[in-house]
Each structure stands twice: as C-alpha cells, then as structure tokens.
C-alpha positions, -999 to +999 in steps of 0.1 A: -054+032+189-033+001+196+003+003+191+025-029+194+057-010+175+095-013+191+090-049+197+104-085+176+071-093+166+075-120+140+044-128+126+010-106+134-004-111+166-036-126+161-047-126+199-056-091+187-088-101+178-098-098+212-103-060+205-123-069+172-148-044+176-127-017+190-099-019+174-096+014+146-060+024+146-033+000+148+006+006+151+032-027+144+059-004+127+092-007+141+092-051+141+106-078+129+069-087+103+086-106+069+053-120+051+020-106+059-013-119+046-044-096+047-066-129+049-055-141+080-068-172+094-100-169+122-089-132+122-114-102+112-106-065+129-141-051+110-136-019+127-097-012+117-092+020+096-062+021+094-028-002+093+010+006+102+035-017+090+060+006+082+095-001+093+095-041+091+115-065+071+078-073+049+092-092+021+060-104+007+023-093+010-003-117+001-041-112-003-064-145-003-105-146-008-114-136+026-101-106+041-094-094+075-098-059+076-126-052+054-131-020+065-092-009+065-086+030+046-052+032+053-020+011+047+013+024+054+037-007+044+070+025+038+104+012+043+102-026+037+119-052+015+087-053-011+095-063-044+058-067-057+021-060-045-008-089-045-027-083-075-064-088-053-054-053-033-084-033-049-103-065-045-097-076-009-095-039+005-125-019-008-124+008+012-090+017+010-082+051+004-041+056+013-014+032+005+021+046+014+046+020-001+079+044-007+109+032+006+108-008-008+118-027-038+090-023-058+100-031-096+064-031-117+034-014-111-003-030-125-025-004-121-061-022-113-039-029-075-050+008-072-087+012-080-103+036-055-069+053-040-071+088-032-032+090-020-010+068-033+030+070-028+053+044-047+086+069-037+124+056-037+114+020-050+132+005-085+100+012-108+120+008-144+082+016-160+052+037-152+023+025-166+002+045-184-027+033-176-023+045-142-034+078-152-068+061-157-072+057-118-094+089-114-098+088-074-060+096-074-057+131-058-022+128-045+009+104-065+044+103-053+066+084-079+102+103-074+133+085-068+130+055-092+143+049-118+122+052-146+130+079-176+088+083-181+076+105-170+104+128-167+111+146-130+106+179-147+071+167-147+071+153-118+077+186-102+042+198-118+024+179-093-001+146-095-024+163-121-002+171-146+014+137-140-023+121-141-030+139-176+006+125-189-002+094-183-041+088-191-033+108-228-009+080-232-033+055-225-058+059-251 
C-alpha cells in the first residue's frame, strides 16, 4: 500500500510509476485532485487493485483509449464535486468490481458505465432519474441509491435491499 493522502497534491503524481510493478493499493484521499484522467500519459500501474480518491475536489473524470490501471477493482471517488461519469468506465476498467461514488453531484446515470460491478454506491448525489435499465446489470450484488432525489423507485423499496431494487427496475425495462 502506498498512501500519499493529507497532502495539496494537485494533479496525480506520475513519478509513481516508479513502483509500477509493486504498486497494489493506493491512498490520494484527503488532496487537493480536481480533474483526473484514467489514461494518463507514459503512466501504467498494471499491478494497482485498487484506487482512493475520496475526499478531493475531482470535478471531472475522464477516460481516454489507453488506460492506466488496467488491472484496477476498486475505485472509491466518495465525496467529490462529480457531476457526471465518462461513458468508456466499463470499457477502460475491465476488471473493476467496486465503484463508491456517494457523496458528489451526480445528476444522470447510463447504465452500460456499470457493466461488471459487483458493488456499486451512487448515495447522497442529485440523481432526478433511475434508469431502468440498470436493473439489467446482473453482476450487481450490492446498490446504494438513498438520498437523491428521485421519486422512482420509492425509499420504501429501497429499504428492501439491492434485489428487490434490481427486480424493480429490470421488470421495468422490458
């Protein structure tokens, strides 16, 4: 585990490719990170699992054609500024498996962003609409939607868990 958090890191230290093929656990929660790319220039950490940004002032996250952590499982990006997620996210992170994105500004959700999440938690954003095709992402074993501000699905059902939730949604769907 690296950790880099508690600093004023501005932009992500690329002179951490240095521990390219060590590197499995990094910590950069707690900065001052505003727009993050997941293809960064000359940069691949192949070995990275796993990804803290939490706690930033990440206004934007962009995903190009090549991507830097190929191998990355878990993204925590909770209590930001994001208003949206790159559409590429399934595309440019294959492997991932958790994406913990409560606490921002997200507004609209497109569904094909979260092909092959297990855990997904989209909590105290401004979601106006949940997507029913969302219920057809069948990895999804865990799905934290409360405090938006959509009316559908209602928190009564909410409080039934991510299955019931899933069912909701995927019925509405076809």
């Amino acid at each position: 585990m690296h950790a880099v958090e508690h600093n004023a890191l501005s932009v992500f230290p690329a002179s951490l490719g240095c521990f390219a093929t060590t590197l499995v656990n990094l910590h950069l929660q707690f900065n001052a990170l505003q727009d993050i790319s997941l293809s960064i220039d000359a940069l691949v950490l192949p070995c990275l699992k796993a990804l803290n940004l939490s706690n930033n002032s990440m206004k934007t996250l962009t995903a190009g054609t090549h991507c830097s952590f190929p191998c990355l499982e878990e993204l925590h990006l909770s209590h930001n500024h994001l208003v949206d997620l790159p559409d590429t996210l399934a595309t440019c992170l294959p492997r991932l498996r958790v994406l913990k994105v409560d606490n921002n500004r997200l507004v609209t959700l497109r569904p094909k962003c979260f092909d092959h999440l297990e855990i997904l938690d989209l909590g105290f954003n401004a979601i106006d609409d949940v997507p029913p095709e969302l219920g057809l992402v069948h990895t999804l074993k865990e799905l934290t939607l409360y405090g938006n501000s959509f009316r559908v699905p209602r928190p009564a059902l909410l409080d039934q868990g991510t299955k019931a939730v899933m069912e909701f949604l995927s019925r509405r769907a076809t």
